[in-house]
C-alpha distance (Angstrom), angle and dihedral (degrees) to the residues before:
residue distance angle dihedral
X1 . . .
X2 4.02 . .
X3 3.49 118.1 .
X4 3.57 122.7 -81.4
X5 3.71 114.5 -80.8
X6 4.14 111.7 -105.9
X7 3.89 98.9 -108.0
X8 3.52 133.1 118.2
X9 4.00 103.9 -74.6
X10 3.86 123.9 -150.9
X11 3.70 98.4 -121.8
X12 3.92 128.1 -107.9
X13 4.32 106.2 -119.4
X14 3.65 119.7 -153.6
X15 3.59 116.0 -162.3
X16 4.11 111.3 176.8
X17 3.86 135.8 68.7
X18 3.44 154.0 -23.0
X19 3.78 129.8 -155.3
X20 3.53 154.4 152.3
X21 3.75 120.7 -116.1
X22 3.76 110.1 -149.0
X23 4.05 94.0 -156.8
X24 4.20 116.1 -150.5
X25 3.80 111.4 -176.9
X26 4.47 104.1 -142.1
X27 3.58 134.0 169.4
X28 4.01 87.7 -125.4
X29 4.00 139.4 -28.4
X30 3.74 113.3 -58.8
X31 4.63 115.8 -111.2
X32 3.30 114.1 -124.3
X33 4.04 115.4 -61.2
X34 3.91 88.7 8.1
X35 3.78 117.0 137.1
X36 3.93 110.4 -154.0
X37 3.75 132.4 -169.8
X38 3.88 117.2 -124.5
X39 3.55 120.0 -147.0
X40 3.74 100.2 -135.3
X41 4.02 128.7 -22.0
X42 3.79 134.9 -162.4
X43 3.65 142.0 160.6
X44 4.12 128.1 -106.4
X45 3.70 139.2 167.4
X46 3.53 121.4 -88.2
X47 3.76 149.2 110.3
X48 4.41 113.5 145.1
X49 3.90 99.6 -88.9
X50 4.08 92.4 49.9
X51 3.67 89.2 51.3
X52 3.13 104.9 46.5
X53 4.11 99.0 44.4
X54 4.33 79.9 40.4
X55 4.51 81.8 55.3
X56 3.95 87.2 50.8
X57 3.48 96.1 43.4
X58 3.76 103.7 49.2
X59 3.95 85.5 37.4
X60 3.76 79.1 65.0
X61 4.18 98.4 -120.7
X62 3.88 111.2 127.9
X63 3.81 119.3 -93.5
X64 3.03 143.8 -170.3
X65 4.11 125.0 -172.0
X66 3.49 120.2 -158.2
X67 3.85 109.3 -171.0
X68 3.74 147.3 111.5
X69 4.12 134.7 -102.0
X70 3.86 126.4 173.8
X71 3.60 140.4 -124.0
X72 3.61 100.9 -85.4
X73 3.92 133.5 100.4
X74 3.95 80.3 -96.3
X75 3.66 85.5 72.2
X76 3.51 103.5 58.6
X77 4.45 90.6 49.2
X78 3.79 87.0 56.9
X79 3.65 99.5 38.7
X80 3.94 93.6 46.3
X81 4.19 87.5 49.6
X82 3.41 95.9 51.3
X83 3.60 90.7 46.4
X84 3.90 96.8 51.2
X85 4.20 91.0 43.3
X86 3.92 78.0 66.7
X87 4.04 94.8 -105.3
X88 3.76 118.5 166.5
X89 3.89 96.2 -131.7
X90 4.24 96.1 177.0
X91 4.02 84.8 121.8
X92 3.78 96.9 48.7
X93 3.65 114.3 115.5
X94 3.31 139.6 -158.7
X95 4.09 122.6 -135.5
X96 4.07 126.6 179.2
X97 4.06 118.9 -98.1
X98 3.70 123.6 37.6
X99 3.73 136.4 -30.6
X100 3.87 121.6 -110.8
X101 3.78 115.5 -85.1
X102 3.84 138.3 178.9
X103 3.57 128.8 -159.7
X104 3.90 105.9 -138.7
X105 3.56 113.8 -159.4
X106 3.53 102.2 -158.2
X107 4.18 123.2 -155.3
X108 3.90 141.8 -157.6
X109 4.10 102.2 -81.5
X110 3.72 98.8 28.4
X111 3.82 92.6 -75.0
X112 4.08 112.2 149.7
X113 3.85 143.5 -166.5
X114 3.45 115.6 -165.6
X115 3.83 134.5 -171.8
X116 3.72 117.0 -156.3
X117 4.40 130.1 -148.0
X118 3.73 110.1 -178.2
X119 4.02 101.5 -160.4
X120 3.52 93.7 155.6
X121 3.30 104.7 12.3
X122 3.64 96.5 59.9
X123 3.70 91.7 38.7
X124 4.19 99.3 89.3
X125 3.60 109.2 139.7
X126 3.75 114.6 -113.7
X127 4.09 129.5 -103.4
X128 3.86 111.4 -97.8
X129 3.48 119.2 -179.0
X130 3.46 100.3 -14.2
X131 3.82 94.5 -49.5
X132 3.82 123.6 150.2
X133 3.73 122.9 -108.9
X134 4.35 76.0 -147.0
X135 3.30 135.7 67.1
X136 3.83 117.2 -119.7
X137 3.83 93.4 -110.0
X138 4.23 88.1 48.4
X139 3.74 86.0 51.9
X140 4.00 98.2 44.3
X141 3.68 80.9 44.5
X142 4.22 98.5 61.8
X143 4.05 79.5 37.8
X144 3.68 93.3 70.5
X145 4.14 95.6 34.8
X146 3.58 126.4 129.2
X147 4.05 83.0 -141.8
X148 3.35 133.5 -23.6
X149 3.69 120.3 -142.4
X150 3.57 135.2 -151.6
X151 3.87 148.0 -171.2
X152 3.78 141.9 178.0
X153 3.37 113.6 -104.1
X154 4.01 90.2 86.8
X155 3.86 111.3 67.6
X156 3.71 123.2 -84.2
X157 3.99 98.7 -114.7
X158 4.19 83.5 63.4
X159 3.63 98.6 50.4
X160 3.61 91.2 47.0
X161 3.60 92.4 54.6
X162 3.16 98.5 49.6
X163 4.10 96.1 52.7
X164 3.39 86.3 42.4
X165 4.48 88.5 61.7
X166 3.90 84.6 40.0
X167 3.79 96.9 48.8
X168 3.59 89.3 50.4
X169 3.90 90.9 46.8
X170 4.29 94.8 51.8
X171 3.67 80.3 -116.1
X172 3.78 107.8 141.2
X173 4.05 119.3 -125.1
X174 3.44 123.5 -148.6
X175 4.09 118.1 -160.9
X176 4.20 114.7 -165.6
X177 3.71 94.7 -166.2
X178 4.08 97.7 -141.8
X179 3.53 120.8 114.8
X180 3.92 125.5 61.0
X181 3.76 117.0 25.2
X182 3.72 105.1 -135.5
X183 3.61 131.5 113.5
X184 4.04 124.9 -68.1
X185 3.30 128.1 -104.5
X186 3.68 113.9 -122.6
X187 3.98 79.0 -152.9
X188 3.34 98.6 70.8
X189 3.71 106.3 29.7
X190 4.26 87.7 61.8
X191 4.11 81.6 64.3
X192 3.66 100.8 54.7
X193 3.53 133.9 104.4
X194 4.16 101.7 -173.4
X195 3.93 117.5 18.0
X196 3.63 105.2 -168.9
X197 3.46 116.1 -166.2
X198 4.15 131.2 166.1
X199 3.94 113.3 -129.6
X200 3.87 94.1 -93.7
X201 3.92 93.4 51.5
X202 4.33 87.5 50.2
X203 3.60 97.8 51.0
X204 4.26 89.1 47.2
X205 3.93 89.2 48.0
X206 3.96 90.7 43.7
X207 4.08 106.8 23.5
X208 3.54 84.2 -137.8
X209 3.88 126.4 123.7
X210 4.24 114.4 -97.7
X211 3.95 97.2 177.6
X212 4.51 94.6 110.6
X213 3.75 123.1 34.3
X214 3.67 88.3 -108.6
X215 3.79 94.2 67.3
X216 3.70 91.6 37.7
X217 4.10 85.8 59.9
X218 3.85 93.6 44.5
X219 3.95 90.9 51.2
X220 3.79 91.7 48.7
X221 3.62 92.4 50.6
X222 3.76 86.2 54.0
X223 4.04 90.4 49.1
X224 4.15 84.3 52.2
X225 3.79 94.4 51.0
X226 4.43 86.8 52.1
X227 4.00 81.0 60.3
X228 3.65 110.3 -84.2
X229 3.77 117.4 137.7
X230 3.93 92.4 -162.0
X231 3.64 142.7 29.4
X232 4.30 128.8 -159.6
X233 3.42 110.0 -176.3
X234 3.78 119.3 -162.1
X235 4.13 114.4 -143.3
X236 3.61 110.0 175.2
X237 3.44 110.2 -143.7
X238 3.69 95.5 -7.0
X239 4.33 87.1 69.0
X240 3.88 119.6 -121.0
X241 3.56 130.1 -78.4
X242 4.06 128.2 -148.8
X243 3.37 127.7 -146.1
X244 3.99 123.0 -160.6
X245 3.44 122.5 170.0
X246 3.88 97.3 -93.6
X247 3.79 102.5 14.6
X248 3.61 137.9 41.9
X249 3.81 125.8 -151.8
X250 3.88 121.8 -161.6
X251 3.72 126.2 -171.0
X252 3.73 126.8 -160.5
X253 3.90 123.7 -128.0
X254 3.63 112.7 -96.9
X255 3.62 93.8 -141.6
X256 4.30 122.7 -130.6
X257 3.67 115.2 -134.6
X258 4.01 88.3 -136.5
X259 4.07 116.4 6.5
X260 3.44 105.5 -150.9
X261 4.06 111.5 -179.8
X262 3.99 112.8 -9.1
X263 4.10 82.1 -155.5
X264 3.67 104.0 137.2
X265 4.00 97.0 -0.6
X266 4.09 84.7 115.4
X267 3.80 91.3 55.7
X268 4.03 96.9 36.2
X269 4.10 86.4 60.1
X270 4.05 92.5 40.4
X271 3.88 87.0 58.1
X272 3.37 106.2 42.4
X273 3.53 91.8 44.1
X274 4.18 95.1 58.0
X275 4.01 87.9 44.8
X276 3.75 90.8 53.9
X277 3.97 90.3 53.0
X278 3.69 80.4 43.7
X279 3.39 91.9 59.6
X280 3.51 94.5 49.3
X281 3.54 97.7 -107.6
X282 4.00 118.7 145.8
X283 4.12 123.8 -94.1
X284 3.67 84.6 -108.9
X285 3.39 111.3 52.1
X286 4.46 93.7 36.9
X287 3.88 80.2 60.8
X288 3.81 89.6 58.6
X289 3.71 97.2 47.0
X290 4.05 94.6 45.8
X291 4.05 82.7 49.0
X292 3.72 89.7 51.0
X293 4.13 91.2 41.4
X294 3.88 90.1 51.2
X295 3.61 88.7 50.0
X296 3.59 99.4 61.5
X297 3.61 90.2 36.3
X298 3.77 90.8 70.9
X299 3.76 96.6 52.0
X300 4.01 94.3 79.6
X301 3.39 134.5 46.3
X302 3.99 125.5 -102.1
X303 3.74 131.8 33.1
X304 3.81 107.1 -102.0
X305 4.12 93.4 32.7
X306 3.13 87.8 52.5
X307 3.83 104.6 56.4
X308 4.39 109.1 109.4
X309 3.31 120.4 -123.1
X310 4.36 111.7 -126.6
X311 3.84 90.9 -101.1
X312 4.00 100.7 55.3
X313 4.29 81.3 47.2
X314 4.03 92.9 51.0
X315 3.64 88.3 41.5
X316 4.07 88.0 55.0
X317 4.12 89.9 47.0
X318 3.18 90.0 52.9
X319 3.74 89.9 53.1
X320 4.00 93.0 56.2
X321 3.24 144.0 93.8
X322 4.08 122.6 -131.4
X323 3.35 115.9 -77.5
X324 3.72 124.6 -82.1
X325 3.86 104.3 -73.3
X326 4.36 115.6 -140.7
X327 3.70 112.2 -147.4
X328 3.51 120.8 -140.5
X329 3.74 96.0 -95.7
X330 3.43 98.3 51.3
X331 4.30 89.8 48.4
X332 3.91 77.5 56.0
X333 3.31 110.0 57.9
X334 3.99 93.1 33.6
X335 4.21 77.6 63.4
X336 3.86 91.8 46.5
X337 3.86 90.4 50.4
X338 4.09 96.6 48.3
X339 3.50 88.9 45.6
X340 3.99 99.1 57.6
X341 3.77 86.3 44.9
X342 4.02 97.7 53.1
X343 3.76 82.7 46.9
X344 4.14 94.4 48.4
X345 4.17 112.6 84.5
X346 3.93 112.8 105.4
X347 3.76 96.6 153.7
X348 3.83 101.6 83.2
X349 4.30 90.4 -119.8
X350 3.81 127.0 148.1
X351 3.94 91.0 -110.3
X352 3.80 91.4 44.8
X353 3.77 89.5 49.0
X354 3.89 93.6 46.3
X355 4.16 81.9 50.8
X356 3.55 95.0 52.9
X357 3.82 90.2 46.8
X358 3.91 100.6 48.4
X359 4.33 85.2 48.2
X360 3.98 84.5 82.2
X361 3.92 91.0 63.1
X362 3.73 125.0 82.6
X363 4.15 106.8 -67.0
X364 3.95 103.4 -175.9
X365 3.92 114.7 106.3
X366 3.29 112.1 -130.7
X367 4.09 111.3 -166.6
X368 3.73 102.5 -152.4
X369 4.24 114.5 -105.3
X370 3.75 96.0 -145.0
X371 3.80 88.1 -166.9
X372 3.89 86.6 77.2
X373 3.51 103.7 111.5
X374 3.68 95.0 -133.6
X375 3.89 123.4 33.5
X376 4.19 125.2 172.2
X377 3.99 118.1 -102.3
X378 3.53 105.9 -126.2
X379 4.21 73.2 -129.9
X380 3.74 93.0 75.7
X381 3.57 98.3 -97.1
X382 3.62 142.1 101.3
X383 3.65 119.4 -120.9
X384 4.11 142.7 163.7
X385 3.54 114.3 -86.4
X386 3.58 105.6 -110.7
X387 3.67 134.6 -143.2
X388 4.04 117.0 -131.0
């Protein structure tokens, strides 16, 4: 992927959180009423919104956060990072009483348990009579975005607004579904363009299985029937697969030598994937350079110092091989397997209804050919297919 060509670009908007990640290094998660030792601690930047504008940024794209700390020292480590990552902050506000924190309990392997306090994040005033949680220059802001991208560590009613201004604008939203575990709105996930869950987050929003790429595809196809145009979903190791309404895209791993802490990998590929469509680049190849940016992500530790800058990711492309090519046999009997499962659903459930439903829709898998000389941008446009 070539830099990005020296125009005026639409900017990438960040709605979502900011926190700091109090780090403690343990051998594994304490039982109940254990006390364990930590081998070292320290505190970094974080929270989903600040890494993913702090990705953007440093990937050099144009973004914007809009966001809110405290009045705590807190304030000044997230405010300073976001600064330095190259972050337009001119919609970051300032509330009374503490900043949002996590405490990241971080395990042999890269392996992490993390408890979440808003503060700030969770301290958005409330609508009254009609009133915007924004302010009109936030809102005219999103209106002019190249994408606006959201998370859920801010509460629901905000990130509903906010797709709400976007959808009305054309501009495309993009949900990752970490943060807070608590049931979707239906509200919000009829205004989004991408909903990018890992496999964890699919099966909670579906209650169906997501351990084979078969029962990934049949819970997507469930999250497309509740509304969603698009879903990303994030595999780990096993790569990330997306799922359009006629095609489906999968992207092998690109592999770490040493993974470190997979803090903030999820929201290092979610950003660099929605500036590459920004950008104009194909499906394809902006799932190759979020695989390579989540990749180098994992190599250090902490969320925010962590985050690769666009020459260590082109320097990784052009490292790799193609991506993993699917033979025709394989493409069929992925297609055989989704089909039987739409079809399955006998018990008279919500999921089994929502299968039953989505079977009338186009079933056949088509793996994308990114030798075509045209392919759709999940953006709503139709670009060249571009070689990374």
């Amino acid at each position: 992927m070539s830099s990005p060509p020296r125009i005026i670009q639409p900017p990438l908007v960040v709605v979502g959180s900011a926190n700091a990640d109090i780090y403690v290094e343990v051998e594994r998660v304490p039982k109940e009423g254990e006390t364990l030792a930590a081998s070292s601690g320290q505190t970094l930047p974080g929270g989903k919104g600040a890494n993913q504008a702090a990705c953007a940024a440093r990937l050099n794209y144009p973004t914007y956060f809009i966001g809110q700390v405290g009045t705590d020292n807190f304030a000044n480590l997230l405010r300073d990072s976001l600064q330095a990552s190259g972050v337009k902050l001119d919609f970051l506000g300032t509330v009374a009483g503490p900043s949002g924190h996590a405490i990241v309990m971080l395990q042999p392997g890269g392996k992490n348990s993390i408890i979440i306090v808003g503060g700030a994040n969770v301290s958005w005033p409330r609508l009254d009579g009609g009133i915007s949680r924004l302010s009109e220059r936030a809102q005219n802001l999103i209106r002019r975005a190249g994408a606006v991208l959201l998370q859920r560590e801010v509460p629901d009613a905000l990130n509903i607004e906010v797709a709400k201004i976007a959808r009305m604008s054309n501009v495309p939203v993009v949900l990752d579904a970490g943060g807070i575990d608590a049931a979707m709105p239906v509200e919000l996930l009829k205004n989004l363009t991408i909903f990018s869950p890992n496999e964890t987050e699919l099966a909670r929003l579906t209650g169906m299985p997501t351990e084979t790429t078969e029962e990934v595809l049949a819970a997507a196809a469930t999250v497309q029937s509740m509304g969603v145009q698009q879903v990303l979903v994030k595999r780990g190791e096993k790569g990330s697969i997306l799922v359009d309404k006629d095609c489906v895209i999968m992207q092998p791993a690109i592999m770490a030598p040493c993974v470190v802490d997979t803090t903030g990998a999820g929201d290092t590929f979610t950003a660099a994937y929605t500036l590459a469509l920004i950008e104009k680049h194909s499906p394809t190849d902006a799932l190759r350079f979020a695989a390579a940016a989540a990749s180098i992500c994992v190599r250090t530790k902490g969320a925010i110092p962590s985050m690769p800058n666009r020459k260590a990711v082109l320097q990784l492309l052009d490292e790799q091989s193609p991506g993993k090519e699917y033979p025709p046999c394989e493409i069929e009997e992925v297609s055989k397997n989704l089909d039987a499962q739409l079809q399955v659903g006998s018990t008279g459930d919500k999921v089994s209804q929502v299968k039953r439903e989505h079977s009338n829709s186009p079933k056949k898998v088509r793996f994308h050919d990114s030798e075509e000389g045209k392919e759709k941008s999940l953006l709503g446009q139709s670009v060249p297919s571009l070689s990374i």
